[in-house]
C-alpha positions as CSV (number, residue, x, y, z in Angstrom):
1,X,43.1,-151.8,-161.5
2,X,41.9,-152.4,-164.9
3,X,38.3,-150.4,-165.5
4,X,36.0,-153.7,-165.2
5,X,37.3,-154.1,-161.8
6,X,37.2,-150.4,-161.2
7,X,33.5,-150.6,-161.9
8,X,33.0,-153.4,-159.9
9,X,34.5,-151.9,-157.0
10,X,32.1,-148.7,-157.8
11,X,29.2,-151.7,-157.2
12,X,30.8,-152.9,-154.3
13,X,31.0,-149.8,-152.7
14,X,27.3,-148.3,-153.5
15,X,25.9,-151.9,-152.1
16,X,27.7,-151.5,-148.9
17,X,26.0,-147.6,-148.4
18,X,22.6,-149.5,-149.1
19,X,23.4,-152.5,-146.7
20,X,24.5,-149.9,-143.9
21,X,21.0,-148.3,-144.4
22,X,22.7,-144.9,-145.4
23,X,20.5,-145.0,-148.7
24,X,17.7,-146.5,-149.9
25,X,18.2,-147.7,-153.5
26,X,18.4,-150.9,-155.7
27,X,22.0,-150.7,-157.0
28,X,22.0,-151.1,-160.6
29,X,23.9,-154.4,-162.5
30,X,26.6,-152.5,-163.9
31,X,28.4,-148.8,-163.1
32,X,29.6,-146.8,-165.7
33,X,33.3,-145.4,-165.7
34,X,35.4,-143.2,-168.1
35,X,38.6,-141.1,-168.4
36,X,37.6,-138.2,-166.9
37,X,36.8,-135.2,-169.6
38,X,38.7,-132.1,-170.4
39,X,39.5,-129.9,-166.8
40,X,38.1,-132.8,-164.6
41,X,40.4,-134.5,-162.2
42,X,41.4,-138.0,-161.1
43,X,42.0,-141.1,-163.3
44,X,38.3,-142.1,-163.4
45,X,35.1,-140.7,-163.1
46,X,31.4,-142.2,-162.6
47,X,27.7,-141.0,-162.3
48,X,26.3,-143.9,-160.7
49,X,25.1,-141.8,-158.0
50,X,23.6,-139.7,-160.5
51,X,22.0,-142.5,-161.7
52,X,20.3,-143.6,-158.4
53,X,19.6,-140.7,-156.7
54,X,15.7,-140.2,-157.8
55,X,14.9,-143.4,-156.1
56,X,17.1,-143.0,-153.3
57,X,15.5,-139.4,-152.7
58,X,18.3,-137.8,-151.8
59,X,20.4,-135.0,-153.7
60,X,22.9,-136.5,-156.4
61,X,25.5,-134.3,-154.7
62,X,24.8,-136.1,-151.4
63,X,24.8,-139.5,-153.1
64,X,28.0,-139.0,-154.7
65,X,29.3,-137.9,-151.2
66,X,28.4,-140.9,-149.6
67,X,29.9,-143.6,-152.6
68,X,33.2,-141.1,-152.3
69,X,33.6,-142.4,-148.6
70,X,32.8,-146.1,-149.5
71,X,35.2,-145.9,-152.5
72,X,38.3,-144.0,-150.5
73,X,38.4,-147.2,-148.1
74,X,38.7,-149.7,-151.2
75,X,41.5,-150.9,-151.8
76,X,43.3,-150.0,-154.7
77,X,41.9,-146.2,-154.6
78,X,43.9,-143.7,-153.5
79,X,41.0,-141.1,-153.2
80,X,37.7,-140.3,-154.3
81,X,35.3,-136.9,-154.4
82,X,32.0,-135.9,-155.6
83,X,32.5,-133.3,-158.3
84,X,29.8,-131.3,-160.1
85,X,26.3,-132.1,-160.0
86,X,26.7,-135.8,-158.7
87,X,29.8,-137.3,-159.9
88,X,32.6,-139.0,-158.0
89,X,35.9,-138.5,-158.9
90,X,38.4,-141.6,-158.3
91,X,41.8,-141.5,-158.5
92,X,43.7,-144.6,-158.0
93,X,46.4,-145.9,-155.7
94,X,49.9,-146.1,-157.5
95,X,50.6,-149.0,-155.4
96,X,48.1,-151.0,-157.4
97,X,50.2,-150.9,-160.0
98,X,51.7,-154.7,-159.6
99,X,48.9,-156.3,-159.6
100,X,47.6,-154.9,-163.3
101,X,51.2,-156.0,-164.7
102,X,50.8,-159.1,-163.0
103,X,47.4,-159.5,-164.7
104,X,48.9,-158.9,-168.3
105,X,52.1,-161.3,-167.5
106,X,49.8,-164.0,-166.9
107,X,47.4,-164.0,-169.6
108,X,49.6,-162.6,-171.9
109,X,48.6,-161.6,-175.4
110,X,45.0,-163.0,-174.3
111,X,44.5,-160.4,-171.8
112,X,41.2,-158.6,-172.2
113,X,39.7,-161.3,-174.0
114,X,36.8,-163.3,-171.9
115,X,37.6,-166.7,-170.7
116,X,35.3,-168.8,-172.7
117,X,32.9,-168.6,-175.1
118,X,29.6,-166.7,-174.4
119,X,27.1,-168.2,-176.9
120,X,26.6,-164.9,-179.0
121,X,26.5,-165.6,-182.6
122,X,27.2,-162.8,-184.8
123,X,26.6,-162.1,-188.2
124,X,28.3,-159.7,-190.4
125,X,27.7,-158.9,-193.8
126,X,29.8,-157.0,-196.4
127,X,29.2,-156.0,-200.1
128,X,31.7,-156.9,-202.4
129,X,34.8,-154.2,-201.3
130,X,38.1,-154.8,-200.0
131,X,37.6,-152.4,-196.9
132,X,34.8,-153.7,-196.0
133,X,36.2,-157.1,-195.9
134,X,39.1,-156.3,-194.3
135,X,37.0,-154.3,-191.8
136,X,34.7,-157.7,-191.2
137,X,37.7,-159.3,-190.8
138,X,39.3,-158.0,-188.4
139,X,35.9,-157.5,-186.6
140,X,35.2,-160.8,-186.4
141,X,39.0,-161.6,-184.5
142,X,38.0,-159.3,-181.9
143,X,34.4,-160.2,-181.6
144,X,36.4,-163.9,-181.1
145,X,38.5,-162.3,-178.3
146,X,35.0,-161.7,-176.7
147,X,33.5,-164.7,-176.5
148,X,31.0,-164.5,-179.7
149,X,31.0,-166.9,-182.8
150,X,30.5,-165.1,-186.0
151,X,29.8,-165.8,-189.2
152,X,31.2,-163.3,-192.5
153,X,28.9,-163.3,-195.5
154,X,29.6,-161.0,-198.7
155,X,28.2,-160.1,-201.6
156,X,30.3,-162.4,-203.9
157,X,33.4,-164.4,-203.6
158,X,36.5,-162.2,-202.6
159,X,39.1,-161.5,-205.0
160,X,41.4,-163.8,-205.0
161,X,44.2,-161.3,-204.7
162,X,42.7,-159.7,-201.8
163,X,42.8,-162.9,-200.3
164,X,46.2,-164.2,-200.7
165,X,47.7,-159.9,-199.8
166,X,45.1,-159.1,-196.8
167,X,44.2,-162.4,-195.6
168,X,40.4,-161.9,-195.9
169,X,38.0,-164.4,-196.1
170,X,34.1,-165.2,-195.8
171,X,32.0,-168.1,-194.6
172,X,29.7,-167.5,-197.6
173,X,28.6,-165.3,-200.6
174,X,25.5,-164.1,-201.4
175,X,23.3,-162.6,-199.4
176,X,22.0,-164.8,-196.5
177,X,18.0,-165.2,-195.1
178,X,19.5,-164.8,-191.2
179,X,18.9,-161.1,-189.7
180,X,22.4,-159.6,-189.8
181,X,25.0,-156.4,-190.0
182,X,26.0,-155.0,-193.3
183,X,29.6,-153.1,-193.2
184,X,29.9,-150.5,-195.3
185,X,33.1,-148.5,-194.5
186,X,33.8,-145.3,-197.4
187,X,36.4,-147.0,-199.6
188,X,39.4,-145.8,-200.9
189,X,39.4,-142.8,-203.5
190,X,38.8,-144.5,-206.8
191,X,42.1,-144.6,-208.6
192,X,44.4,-143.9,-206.0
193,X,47.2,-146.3,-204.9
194,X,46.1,-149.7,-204.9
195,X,46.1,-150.5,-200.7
196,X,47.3,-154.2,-201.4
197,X,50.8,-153.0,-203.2
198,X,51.7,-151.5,-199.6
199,X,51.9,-155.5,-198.4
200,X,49.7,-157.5,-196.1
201,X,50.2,-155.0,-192.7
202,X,50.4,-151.7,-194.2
203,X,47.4,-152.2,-196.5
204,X,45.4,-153.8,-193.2
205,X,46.5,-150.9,-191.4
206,X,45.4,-148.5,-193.6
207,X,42.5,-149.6,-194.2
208,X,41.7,-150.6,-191.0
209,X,43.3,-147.5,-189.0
210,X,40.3,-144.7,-190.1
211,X,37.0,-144.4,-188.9
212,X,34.5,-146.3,-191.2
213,X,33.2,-142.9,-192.2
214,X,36.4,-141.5,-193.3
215,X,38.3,-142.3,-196.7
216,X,41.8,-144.2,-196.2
217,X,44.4,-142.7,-197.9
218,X,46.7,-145.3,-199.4
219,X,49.8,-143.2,-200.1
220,X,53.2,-145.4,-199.8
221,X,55.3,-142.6,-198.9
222,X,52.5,-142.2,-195.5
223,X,52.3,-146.4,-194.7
224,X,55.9,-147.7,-195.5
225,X,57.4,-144.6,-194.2
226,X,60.2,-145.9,-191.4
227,X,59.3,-142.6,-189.1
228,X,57.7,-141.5,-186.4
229,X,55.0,-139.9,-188.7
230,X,53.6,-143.3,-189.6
231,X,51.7,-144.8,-186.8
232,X,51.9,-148.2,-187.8
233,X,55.7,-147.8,-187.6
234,X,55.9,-145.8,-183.3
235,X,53.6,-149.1,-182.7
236,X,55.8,-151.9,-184.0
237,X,59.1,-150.2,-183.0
238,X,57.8,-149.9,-179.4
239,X,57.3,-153.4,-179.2
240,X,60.5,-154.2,-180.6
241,X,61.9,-151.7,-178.2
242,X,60.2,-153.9,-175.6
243,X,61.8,-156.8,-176.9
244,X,65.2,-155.3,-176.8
245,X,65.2,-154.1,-173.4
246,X,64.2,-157.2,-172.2
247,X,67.2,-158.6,-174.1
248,X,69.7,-155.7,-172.8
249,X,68.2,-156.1,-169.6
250,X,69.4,-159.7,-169.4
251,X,73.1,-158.7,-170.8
252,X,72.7,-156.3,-167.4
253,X,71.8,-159.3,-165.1
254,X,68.6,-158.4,-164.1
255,X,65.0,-159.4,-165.0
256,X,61.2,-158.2,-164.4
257,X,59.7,-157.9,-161.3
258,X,56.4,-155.9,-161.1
259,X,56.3,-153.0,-158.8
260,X,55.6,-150.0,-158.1
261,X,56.0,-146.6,-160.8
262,X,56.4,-143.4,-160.4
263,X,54.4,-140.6,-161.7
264,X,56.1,-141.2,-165.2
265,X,54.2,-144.3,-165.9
266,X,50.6,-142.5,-165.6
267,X,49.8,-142.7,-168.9
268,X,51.2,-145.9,-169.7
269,X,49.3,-147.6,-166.7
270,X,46.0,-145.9,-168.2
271,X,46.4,-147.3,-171.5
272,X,46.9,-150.8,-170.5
273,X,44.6,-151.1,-167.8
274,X,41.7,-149.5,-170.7
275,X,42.3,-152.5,-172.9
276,X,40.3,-154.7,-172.1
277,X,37.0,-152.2,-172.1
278,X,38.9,-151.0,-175.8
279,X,38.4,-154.7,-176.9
280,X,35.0,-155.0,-175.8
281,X,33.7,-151.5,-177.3
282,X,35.5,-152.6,-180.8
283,X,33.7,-155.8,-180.8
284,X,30.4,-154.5,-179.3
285,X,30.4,-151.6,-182.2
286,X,32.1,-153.7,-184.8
287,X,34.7,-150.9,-185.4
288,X,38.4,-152.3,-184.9
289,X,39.4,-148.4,-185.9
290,X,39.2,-148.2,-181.6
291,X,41.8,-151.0,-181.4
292,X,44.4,-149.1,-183.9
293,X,44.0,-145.7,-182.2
294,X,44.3,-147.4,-178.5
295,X,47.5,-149.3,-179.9
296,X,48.7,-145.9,-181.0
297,X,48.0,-144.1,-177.6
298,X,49.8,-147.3,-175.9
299,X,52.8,-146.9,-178.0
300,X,53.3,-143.1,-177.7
301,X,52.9,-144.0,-173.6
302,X,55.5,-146.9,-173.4
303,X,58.2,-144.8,-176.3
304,X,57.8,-141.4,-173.8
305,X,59.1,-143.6,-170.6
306,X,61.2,-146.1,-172.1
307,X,64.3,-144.0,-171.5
308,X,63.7,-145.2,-168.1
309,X,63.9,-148.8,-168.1
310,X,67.5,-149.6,-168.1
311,X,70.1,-147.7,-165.7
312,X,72.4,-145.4,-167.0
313,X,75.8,-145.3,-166.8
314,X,77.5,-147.0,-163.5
315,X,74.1,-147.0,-162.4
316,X,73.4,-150.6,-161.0
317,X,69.9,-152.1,-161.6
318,X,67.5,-151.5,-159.0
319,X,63.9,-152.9,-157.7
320,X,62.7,-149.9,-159.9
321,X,64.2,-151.2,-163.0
322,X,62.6,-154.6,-162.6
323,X,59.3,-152.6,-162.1
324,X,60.1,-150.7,-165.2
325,X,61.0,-153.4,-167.5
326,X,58.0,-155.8,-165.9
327,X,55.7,-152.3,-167.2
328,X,57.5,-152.4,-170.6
329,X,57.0,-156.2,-171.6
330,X,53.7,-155.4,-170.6
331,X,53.2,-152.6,-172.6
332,X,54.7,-155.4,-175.6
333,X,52.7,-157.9,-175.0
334,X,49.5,-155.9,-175.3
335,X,50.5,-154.4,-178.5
336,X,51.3,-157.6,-180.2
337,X,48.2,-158.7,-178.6
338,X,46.5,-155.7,-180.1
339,X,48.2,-156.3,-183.9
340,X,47.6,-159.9,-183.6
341,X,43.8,-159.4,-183.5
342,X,44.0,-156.8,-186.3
343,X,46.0,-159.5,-188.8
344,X,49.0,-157.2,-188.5
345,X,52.3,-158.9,-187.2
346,X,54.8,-157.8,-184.9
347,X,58.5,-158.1,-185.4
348,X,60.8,-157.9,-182.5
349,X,63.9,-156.4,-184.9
350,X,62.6,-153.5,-186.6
């Protein structure tokens, strides 16, 4: 259950309470939820009945109570509890874990992104800086994924370097009379490394992989490094470790099948069933720094279970090794996804 469908379950589940008279409340349009912070419990937490609970005059606590009842006879949720103040805590059912892979298999690299268009036009602006370009850049790919047109204006015409390295490029230049949003990510240092000698993915990546406040460091020896120290590097050699086990897989006689995991795959499940909020929070805040860092939690999940996938040995393959390998070209397909929308390609031999 991906975290837009969680939600709408949380709606589901408050509306029914109301119908049944046990409160007394309009239920809101949308209902928050999140990983839940450090020492809480569960896979998911929300404070919807927080949110209601004035108007409902009745305790948040109680509130919370009631939605935790609805939300344990959901399908798809294992349990849920009130916690704290007025929280429910909602942890899901393992079992749902086909039905997320399923998802992912059939939209492949375009999972997350809304079905059609939404009519939101966007405009981003950018002075006359490579970072800030390559930031608008891949913005506007994601805010694409979303449903929104956009439009990238800059200060003056791009270099025409940093166009044929980093692939940027503007609608425009000069700036335009239409209300819009100026980028203005911190630069590299002055005189450092120049990003574009690292090549067209490492110098997106590093430019793209900080937070807009921070200064990218443009050090070779960090981008081009082949080790587990370079991020760029765990995510690309997970996907072409997906890639391979679906090749090894087929040497073995067996293919995917989605099914269920075992406790192993937590952390995987939780990364890919986030994606599609990750993409819509990058594009809503402009800031495709979220996509790089959820592409690196996704990676680090998929390389600490991929032991897993294949059997071992005389070990013949099982129903849980078609489940595993359905999770792992998953797990690849949402990280080329992922690169793709950051201008960043993905080679399955590595």
């Amino acid at each position: 259950m991906t975290p837009a469908q969680l939600s709408r379950t949380v709606l589901r589940a408050m509306r029914r309470a109301v119908d049944a008279g046990e409160l007394s409340a309009t239920v809101p349009d949308d209902a928050h939820v999140e990983r839940p912070r450090p020492g809480g419990t569960g896979d998911y937490a929300t404070n919807l009945a927080l949110r209601i609970a004035k108007e409902a005059g009745a305790p948040p606590r109680r509130v919370a109570e009631l939605l935790s009842a609805r939300l344990t006879a959901e399908p798809g949720i294992a349990h849920a509890e009130a916690t704290g103040p007025g929280f429910v805590s909602i942890t899901l059912d393992p079992h749902g874990t086909p039905a997320l892979v399923a998802e992912i298999r059939e939209q492949g690299e375009r999972y997350g992104h809304v079905a059609r268009d939404t009519g939101a036009l966007v405009q981003l602006h950018t002075p006359h800086d490579l970072r800030a370009l390559v930031v608008a850049d891949a913005a506007r790919r994601i805010l694409r994924s979303q449903g929104a047109l956009v439009r990238v204006t800059s200060d003056e015409a791009p270099d025409e370097r940093w166009v044929e390295v980093a692939g940027v490029r503007v609608d425009a230049y000069g700036r335009p009379p239409t209300p819009l949003t100026t980028l203005r990510p911190v630069p590299p240092t002055p005189g450092g490394p120049d990003p574009l000698d690292l090549g067209p993915d490492a110098a997106r990546w590093a430019l793209l992989h900080p937070a807009p406040h921070d200064r990218p460091h443009t050090d070779p020896g960090q981008h081009l490094a082949q080790h587990e120290s370079n991020p760029l590097f765990r995510i690309r050699y997970a996907y072409a470790r997906t890639r391979a086990l679906t090749r090894n897989a087929a040497d073995l006689g067996f293919t995917a099948a989605p099914g269920a995991t075992d406790a192993s795959a937590h952390d995987l499940l939780g990364a890919l069933g986030d994606h599609p909020t990750v993409l819509a929070t990058a594009a809503r805040r402009h800031a495709p720094d979220r996509l790089t860092r959820h592409l690196v939690r996704t990676a680090d999940a998929f390389l600490a279970q991929a032991h897993t996938v294949l059997p071992l040995g005389d070990e013949k393959p099982s129903a849980a090794h078609r489940s595993r390998l359905a999770l792992a070209e998953a797990a690849g397909t949402v990280l080329a996804g992922g690169l793709s929308l950051l201008g960043i390609s993905a080679p399955e031999y590595l």
